[in-house]
N, C-alpha and C positions, 0 to 999 in steps of 0.2 A: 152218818152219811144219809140223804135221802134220799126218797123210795126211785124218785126220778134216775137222780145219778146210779142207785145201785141197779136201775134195771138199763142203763147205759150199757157199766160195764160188762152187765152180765150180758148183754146183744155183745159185746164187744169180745169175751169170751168165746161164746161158740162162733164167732164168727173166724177167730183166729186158731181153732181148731178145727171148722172145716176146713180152714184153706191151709194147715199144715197136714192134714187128712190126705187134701187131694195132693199136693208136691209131694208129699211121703210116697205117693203112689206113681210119680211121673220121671221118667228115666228118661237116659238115650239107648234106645237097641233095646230096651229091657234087660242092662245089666250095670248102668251107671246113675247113679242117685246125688245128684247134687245139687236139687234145689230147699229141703224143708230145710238145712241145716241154714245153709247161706242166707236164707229167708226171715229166719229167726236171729240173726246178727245185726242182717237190714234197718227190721224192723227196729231195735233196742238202738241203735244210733239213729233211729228217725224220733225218736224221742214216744216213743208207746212204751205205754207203761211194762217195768220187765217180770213186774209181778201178775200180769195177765199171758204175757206172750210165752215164757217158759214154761208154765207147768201147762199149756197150750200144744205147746211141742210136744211133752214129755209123754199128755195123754193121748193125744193125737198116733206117736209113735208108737205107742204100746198097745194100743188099739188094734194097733195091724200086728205086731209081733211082738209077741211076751215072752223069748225066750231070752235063755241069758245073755246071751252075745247082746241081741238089741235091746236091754236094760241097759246092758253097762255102758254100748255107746250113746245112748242116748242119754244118758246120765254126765256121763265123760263129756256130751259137747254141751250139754247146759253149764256143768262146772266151769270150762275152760272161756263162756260168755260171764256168768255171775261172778266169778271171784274177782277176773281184772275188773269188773265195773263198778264192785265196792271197792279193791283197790284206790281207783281213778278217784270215787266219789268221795270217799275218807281223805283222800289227799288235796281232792280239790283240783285237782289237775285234769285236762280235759284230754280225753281219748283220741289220737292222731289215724288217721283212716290204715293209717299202714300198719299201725299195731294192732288194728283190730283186726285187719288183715292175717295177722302172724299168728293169732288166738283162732281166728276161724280155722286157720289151715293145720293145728294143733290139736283142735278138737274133734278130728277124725283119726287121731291115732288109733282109737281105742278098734275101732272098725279095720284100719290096717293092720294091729295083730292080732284080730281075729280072723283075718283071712290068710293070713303067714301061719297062723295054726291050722286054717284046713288044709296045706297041703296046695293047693291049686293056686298055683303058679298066675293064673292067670286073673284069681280073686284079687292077689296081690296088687296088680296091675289096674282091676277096675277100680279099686279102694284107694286109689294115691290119684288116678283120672279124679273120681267124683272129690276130691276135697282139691284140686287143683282148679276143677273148674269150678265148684262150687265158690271160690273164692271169687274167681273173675266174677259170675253171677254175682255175687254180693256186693263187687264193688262199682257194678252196672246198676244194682239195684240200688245203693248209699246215691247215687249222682240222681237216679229217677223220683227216690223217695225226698230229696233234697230238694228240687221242683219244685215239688206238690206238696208239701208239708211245710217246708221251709222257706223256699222265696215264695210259693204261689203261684198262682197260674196266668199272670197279666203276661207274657209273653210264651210264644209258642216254642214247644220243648226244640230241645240241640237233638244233634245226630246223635250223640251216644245217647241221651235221654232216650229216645225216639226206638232207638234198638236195643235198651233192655227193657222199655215198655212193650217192645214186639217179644223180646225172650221171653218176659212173664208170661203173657197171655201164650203161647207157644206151652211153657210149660203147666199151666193150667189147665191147656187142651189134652195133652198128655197126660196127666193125671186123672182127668175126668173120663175119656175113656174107658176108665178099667171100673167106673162108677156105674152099676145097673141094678135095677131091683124088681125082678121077673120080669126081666124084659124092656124097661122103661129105662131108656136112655138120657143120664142126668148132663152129658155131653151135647145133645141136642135139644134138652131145653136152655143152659147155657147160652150157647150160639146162635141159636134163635131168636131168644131176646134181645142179645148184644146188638145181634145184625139188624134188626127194624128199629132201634132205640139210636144205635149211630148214623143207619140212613135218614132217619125223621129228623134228627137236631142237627144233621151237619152236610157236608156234600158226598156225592155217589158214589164215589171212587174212592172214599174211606173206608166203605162196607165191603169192597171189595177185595182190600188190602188187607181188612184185618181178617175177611173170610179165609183170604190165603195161609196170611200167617195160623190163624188156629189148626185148619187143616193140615198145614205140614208140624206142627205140634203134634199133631194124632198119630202121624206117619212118623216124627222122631221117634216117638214112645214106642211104636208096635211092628216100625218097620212095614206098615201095612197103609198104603195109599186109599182106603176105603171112603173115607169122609172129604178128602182134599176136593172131588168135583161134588159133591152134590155142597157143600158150604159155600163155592163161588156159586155155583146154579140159585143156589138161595138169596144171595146179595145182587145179582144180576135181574132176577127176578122180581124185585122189590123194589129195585132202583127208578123203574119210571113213574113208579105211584107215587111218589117224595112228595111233589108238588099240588097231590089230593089228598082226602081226608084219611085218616089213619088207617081205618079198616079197609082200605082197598087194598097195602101193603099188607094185612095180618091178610087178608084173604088171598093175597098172590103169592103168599109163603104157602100156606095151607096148600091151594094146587100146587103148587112146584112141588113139593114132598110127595105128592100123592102121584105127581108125572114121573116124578124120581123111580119112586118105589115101586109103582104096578106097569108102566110103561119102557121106561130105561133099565129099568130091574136090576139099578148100578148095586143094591145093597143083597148079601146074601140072603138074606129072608126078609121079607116086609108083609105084613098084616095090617087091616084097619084099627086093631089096639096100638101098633107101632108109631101111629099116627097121634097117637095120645104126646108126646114131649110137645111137639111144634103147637099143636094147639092148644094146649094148655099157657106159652109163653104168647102166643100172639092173644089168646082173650085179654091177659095180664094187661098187654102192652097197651090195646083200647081202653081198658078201665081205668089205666092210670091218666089222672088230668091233665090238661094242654100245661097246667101253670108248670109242673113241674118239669116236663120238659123243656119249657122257656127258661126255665133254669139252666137246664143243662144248656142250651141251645148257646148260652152265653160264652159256655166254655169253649166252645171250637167256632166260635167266629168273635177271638178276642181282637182280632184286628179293625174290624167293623165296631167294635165298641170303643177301643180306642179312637178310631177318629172321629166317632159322634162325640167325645168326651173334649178331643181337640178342637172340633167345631165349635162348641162352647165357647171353650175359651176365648175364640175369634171374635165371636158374635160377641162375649163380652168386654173384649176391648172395646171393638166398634161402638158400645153404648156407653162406656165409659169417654171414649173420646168426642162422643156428642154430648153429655153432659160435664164435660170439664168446659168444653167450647164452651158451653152456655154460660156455665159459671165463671171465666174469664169476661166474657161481654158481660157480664153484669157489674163485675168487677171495677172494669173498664166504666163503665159508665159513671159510678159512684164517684173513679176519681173524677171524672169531666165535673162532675158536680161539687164535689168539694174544690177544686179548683176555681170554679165559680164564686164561690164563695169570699173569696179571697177580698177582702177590702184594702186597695191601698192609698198610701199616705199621699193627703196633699203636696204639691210641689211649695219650695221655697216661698216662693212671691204670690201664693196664693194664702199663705201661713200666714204671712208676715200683714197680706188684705184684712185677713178675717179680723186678728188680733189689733191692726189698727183700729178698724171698725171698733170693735166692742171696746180698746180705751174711750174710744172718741165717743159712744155710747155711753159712758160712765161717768166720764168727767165733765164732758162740753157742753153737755145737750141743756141744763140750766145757767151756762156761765154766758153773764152778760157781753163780754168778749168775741161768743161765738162767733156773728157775723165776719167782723173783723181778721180773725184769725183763719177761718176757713174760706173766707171769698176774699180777702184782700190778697191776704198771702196762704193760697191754697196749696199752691207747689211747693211751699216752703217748709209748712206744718206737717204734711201727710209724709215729707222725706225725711225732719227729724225724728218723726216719731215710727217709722219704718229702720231710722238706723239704732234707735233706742231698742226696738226689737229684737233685731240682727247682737248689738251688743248683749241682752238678757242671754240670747241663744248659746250667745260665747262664753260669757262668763260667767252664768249663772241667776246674774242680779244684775242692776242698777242701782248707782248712787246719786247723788247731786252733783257729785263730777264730771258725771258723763251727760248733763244737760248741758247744750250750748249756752254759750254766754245772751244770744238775742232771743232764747223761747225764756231763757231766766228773767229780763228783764221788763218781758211782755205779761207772760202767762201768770197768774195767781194759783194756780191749781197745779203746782209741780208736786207734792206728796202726792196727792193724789194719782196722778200719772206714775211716779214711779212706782207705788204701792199693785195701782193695778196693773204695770209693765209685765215686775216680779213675780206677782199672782199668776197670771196668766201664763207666763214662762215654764212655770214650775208645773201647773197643772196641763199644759201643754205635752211637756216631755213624759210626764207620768201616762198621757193619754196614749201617746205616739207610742212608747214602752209594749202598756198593753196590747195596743192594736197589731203591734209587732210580733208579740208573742203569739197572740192568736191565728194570727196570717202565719205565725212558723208551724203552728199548732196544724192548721187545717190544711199546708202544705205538705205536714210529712203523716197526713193519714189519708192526705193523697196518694204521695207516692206510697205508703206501706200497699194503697189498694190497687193502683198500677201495678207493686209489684207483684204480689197476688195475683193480680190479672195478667201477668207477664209467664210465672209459675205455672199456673195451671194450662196458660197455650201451651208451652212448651213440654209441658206433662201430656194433651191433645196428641202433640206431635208425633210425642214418643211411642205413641199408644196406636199409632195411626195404622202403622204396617201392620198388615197380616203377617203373624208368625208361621214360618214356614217348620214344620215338624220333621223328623228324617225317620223315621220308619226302618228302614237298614239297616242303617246305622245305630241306630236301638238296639234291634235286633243281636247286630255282633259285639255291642258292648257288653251285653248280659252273657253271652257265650265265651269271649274274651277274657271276662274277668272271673267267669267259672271254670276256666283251663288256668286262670291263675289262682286257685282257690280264694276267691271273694265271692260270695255269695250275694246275688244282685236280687231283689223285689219288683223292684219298676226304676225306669230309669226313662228321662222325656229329652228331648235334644231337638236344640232348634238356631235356625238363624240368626241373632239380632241386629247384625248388620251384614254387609258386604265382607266383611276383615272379622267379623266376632260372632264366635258359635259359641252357645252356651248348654251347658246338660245339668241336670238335677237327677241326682240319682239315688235309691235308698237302698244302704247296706248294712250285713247286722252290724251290731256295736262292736264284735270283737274285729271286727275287717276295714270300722273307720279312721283308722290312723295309720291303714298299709299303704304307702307310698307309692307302690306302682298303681295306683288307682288312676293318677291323674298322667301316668305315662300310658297305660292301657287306654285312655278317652283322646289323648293327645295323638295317640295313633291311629284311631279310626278316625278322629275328627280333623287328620292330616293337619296340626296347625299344637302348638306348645301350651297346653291347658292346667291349671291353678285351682286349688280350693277357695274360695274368696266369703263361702259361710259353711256353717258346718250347723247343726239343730237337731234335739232328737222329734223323732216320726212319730204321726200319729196310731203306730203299731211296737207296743212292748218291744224291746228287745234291738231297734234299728234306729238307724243314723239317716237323716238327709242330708247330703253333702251336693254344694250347689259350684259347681266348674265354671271358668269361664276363658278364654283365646290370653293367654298370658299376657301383662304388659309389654312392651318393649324394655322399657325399663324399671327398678326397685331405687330403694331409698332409704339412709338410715339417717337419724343426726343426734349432734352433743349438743352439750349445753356446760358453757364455763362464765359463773356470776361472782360477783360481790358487792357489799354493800356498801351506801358510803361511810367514811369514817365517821364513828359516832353515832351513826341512826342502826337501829333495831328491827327495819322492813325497810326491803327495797322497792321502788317505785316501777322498777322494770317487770313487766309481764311479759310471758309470752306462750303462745298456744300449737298444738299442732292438731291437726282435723284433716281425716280421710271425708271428703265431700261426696264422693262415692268410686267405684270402684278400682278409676282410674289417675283420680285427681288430689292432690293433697295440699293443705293451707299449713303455711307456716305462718306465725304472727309474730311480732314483737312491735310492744307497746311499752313507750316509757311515761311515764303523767310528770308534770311537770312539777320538780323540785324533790325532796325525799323525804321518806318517813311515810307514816302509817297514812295519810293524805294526801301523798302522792300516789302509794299503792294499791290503795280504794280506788280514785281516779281509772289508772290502769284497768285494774281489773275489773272494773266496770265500760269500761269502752271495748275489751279484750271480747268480754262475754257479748259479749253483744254482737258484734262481728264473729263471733260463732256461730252464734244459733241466726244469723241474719243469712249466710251464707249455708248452713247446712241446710237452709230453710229451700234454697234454690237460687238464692237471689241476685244480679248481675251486680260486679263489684262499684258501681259507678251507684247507682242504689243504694249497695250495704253503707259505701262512705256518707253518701250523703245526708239518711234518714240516722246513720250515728252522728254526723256533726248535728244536726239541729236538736237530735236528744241533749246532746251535751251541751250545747248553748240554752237549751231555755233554762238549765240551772242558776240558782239565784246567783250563787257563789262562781266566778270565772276559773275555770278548772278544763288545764288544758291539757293538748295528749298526741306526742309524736306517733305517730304508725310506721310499721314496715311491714307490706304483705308478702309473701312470694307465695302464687296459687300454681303447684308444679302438676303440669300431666306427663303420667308417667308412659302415656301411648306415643306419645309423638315427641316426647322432649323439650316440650315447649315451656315457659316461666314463664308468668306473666308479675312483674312486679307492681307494688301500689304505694305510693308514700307520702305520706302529710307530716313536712317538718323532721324527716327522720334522716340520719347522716345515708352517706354513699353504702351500696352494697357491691361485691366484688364477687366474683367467676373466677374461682379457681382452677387452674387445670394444672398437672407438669410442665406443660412450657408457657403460660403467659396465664396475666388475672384481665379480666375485664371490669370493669367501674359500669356499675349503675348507678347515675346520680342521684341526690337527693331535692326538693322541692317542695313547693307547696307550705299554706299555713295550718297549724297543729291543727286537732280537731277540737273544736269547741268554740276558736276565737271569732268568726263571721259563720252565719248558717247558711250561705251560698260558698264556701272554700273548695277548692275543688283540686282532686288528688293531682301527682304527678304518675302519670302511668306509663312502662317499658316494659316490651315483648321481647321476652331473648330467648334464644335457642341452646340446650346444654348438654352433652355428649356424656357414655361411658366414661367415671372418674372425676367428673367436674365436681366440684365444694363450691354453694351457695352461703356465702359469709351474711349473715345479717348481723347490724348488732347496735346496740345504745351509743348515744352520742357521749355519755361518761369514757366510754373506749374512744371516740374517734376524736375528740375534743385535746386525747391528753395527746396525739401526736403532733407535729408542727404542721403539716398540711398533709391536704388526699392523694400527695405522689408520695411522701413520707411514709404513709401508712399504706399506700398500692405497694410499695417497694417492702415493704414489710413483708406484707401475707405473701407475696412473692417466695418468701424463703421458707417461707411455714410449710408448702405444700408437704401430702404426708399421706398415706394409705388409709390411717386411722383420722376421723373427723375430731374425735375429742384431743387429741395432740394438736390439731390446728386451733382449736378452740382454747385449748388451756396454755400454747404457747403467746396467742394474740392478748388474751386477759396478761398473763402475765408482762409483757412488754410495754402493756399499758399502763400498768402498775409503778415498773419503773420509771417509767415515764414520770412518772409525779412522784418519785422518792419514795416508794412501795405504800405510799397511802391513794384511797381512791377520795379522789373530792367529788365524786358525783358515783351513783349505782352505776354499778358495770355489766353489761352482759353481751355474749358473743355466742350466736347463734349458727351452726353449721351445719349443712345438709349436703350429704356424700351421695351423688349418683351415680348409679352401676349397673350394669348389664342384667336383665332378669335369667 
């Protein structure tokens, strides 16, 4: 161990022996003792070590009284803590407040038949009070010590916190009392310090409150009202200097004592050595640095810290949302630019110009002929050899067939012409190809930067509002859930919209999977609240769990596939993606034909339209920057879609489809048809989706599914009438009866992959 930590514990020792010293000494009336015990249970569930805190007690107690009676209960109530808490620990099991409870209140037997032995009747009586109350004490103190040890201090204690933080001090007051040493009152340096230390770090009518409580602590103990007015005299005294330098408080304490004592003459005897407690704690209190009372000062104006802390936040939105702006306009810009860029293809008859031109460059310009042929018959020439063009474009090539009979009997130089028609043809379409690809090329890194630039506004937008914080409502969720035994750290709760309150809260780890968490936040936040992430905290031992205004509605779905007869991978893909909190993608993608080259296909247009959309992107985008990926492939490889993007706040589907069969709206009493449209993705890179917005209630079944299912029935009322009878509480019985029927449909073999995609909506 080092020297450090061992002179911790040893400050940590006598520190837990005087204050078992002074409760050993503090009663009610001077005949009821129930705080060192209750204090020492406290303490061992707040988690202090039990190897400093007990033999703390024991010497503490024996200190005042060695006789055998108080050996043996003080021995008796250490056992009746130690043995359950190796118990507990050997077994791994955690100690319930209520059975420590049952040990505390056990462990003054030994004191209760020691006073059934003396005879007095009325010993009996105070010996069953003090372990009756010292139990409530202790379970005033478990809740206080849990505060401060355990969740911390980010919010300001509850009422019962509040009141056995006022009974300690009360009994601290009362124990110290009986503390003197020739005359030197360790009670009034105590309260002395307390009282300028709480008025300097916090407001004036704290120092007043707790002067109160200490002082009727004096008078629980001794029955004796002595110190109750001169300790408020002292915090009333001291309370106007708050807002000046230290020492004019340590000096207005000083005379107040001195007014007290030789003027009001409230104390039985007072002398200028009497004077020695208060002064001694007020030199203390100027000597100690400002820093460290800025320290404390933190702790009793946590609310003021919190909302510089929430401030923050704001102020850091606000910059984030000026620098997404900027990066959206930039964004924006790039596309204009690459857009720019765009070169496109000559028209027909301007094609058909150039390429005359250069035959006519090629062949004519030395042929003796030329005049003849271009100025006799000008209109004549320029139109065969424009429809010689027209023909290479069609068919590829030219032959000698396709020269008219009157340029064959004129013209000498027909190889020639056809050789360079052909030529020209071929490097023609090779050119136009390229140019094509390029122009798709520098179109979809347009659009990928519009959408980007699309993204990040709408990311601005989000960011825009100032989050409104509830403070309150904070408040009574951490009280809330500590009357429900959950122990709360910090907890932040705010508006995010009109309809959606959201909270993040941090609980230990044994409390983050108690269910009433999200009905205790749903009650104060008046509105049905959800865990929608759950993380461990940047603090050992705790959970952040982040709530949010529950959907309206949830969502489960099946899935019933097969393959085609004879192939070993099916071509059908299909995906499900929470897009965020409230939105969900369902996909189904079939590539065209089957086998391991259908199913690449698929699942390559599949991935894509995931991470296109999880990305943020507007579905008229996500389609169209996947059609042009997939058209510039050398190879033509194409690819049915069917989206359904469902929000689960309002009920709404929005479906998307390129090439993919009818989808259907299942309900108990009737199906709806969404039809199909649209050419697959990959075949032209301008193809454009077919899109339907529909609305779907508690219970509905969204059927998507592969056209290997919808193919084998004889038409789309065939197969509406079908799912009709399918309906069914469970989605995979709708899913596995639809494959199946489709099956038979084709004499139990599937000629094309099959798959039948189901999503059941239901009430949250």
């Amino acid at each position: 161990m080092k020297v450090f930590e061992k002179l911790k514990y040893l400050i940590l020792a006598i520190g837990f022996v005087g204050l078992f010293f002074v409760l050993n000494l503090s009663s009610i009336a001077g005949v009821i003792f129930p705080f060192a015990f209750s204090m020492m249970f406290a303490l061992v569930w707040a988690n202090q070590k039990i190897w400093l805190v007990c033999p703390a007690f024991l010497f503490s107690s024996l200190l005042l009284d060695f006789s055998v009676g108080a050996i043996v209960s003080a021995v008796s109530a250490v056992a009746f803590l130690v043995v359950p808490y190796l118990v507990h620990f050997f077994c791994k099991k955690t100690m319930a407040v209520w059975e420590l409870a049952i040990f505390a209140f056990l462990s003054q037997i030994a004191k209760v038949v020691f006073a059934a032995t003396s005879g007095n009747i009325n010993a009996i009586y105070y010996a069953v009070a003090s372990a009756a109350i010292g139990v409530l004490f202790m379970l005033g103190l478990v809740t206080l010590f849990e505060a401060i040890f355990v969740r911390g201090t980010s919010f300001r204690l509850s009422l019962v916190e509040l009141v056995s933080g006022g009974t300690l001090l009360m009994a601290i007051a009362g124990g110290l009392v009986s503390v003197e040493l020739y005359g030197f009152s360790f009670l009034k340096l105590f309260v002395s310090f307390v009282l300028l230390a709480i008025t300097y770090c916090s407001k004036s009518y704290y120092s007043i409150f707790v002067a109160a409580i200490l002082g009727f602590g004096t008078l629980l103990s001794t029955l004796n009202p002595l110190y109750l007015a001169p300790f408020i005299l002292w915090a009333l005294a001291i309370s106007p200097f708050k807002s000046y330098r230290k020492y004019f408080s340590a000096v207005a304490l000083v005379a107040a004592e001195l007014v007290i004592g030789f003027y009001f003459q409230l104390y039985a005897e007072f002398s200028w050595l009497l004077i020695l407690p208060v002064s001694i704690s007020s030199l203390v209190f100027v000597l100690i640095p400002d820093k460290v009372y800025d320290s404390v000062k933190g702790i009793f104006d946590l609310k003021g810290d919190r909302a510089a802390i929430k401030n923050v936040v704001n102020r850091n939105r606000e910059v984030l949302k000026r620098r997404l702006s900027s990066l959206s306009d930039v964004f924006g810009e790039m596309d204009k630019v690459f857009r720019g860029l765009v070169k496109q293809n000559l028209n027909e008859e301007e094609v058909k110009k150039l390429l005359r031109d250069e035959i006519v460059s090629r062949n004519c310009e030395s042929c003796p002929d030329r005049a003849r042929c271009h100025r006799t018959f000008q209109a004549e020439t320029e139109k065969v050899l424009g429809e010689l063009v027209t023909i290479a474009f069609e068919k590829g090539k030219i032959t000698l067939l396709d020269i008219p009979s009157y340029l064959n009997a004129r013209c000498g130089r027909l190889n020639g012409i056809i050789t360079a028609t052909n030529s020209l043809a071929r490097q023609y379409k090779s050119y136009s190809g390229m140019l094509s690809n390029i122009d798709t090329s520098k179109l979809l890194i347009a659009e990928q930067l519009g959408g980007i630039s699309g993204v990040m506004k709408n990311l601005s937008k989000e960011v825009d509002a100032e989050i409104a914080f509830d403070g309150k409502r904070e408040q009574k969720i951490v009280d809330e859930l500590l009357f429900n035994d959950i122990v709360c750290s910090d907890v932040i709760v705010y508006e995010k919209d009109a309809r959606t309150s959201e909270a993040s809260i941090v609980v230990r780890n044994a409390d983050a999977e108690k269910l009433k968490i999200p009905d205790v936040i749903g009650k104060i936040c008046k509105s049905k609240m959800s865990v929608f992430e759950k993380f461990p905290s940047t603090k050992p031992g705790w959970t952040t769990l982040s709530l949010k205004t529950a959907s309206k509605f949830d969502c489960v779905f099946a899935i019933a596939q097969c393959t085609k007869a004879g192939s070993s991978h099916s071509g059908d893909s299909h995906s499900v993606q929470r897009l965020n909190d409230d939105r969900f993608m369902f996909a189904l993608c079939d590539g065209m034909g089957s086998g391991r080259e259908a199913e690449n296909t698929s699942e390559v247009a599949i991935g894509l339209i995931e991470n296109f959309y999880k990305a943020g992107f507007e579905s008229e985008l996500v389609l169209s920057s996947v059609n042009k990926l997939l058209s510039l492939q050398r190879e033509e490889k194409f690819s049915a879609l069917d989206v359904c993007v469902l929000d689960l706040k309002n009920g709404l589907a929005d479906f998307i489809k390129m090439a993919s069969p009818i989808s259907i709206i299942l309900s108990s009493e009737e199906a709806k048809i969404v039809g199909s449209g649209a050419l697959p993705l990959g075949i032209v890179d301008k193809a454009a989706p077919a899109t339907k917005k529909m609305v779907v209630s508690s219970g509905d079944n969204i059927v998507l599914m592969s056209d290997g299912v919808s193919d084998s029935f004889a038409s789309d009322q065939v197969l509406e009438d079908f799912v009709k009878s399918c309906y069914s509480q469970n989605p995979q019985v709708i899913a596995d009866k639809i494959l199946d029927q489709a099956l038979a449909n084709n004499d139990g073999r599937a000629r094309d992959d099959m798959t039948v995609f189901v999503v059941k909506v239901f009430d949250a």
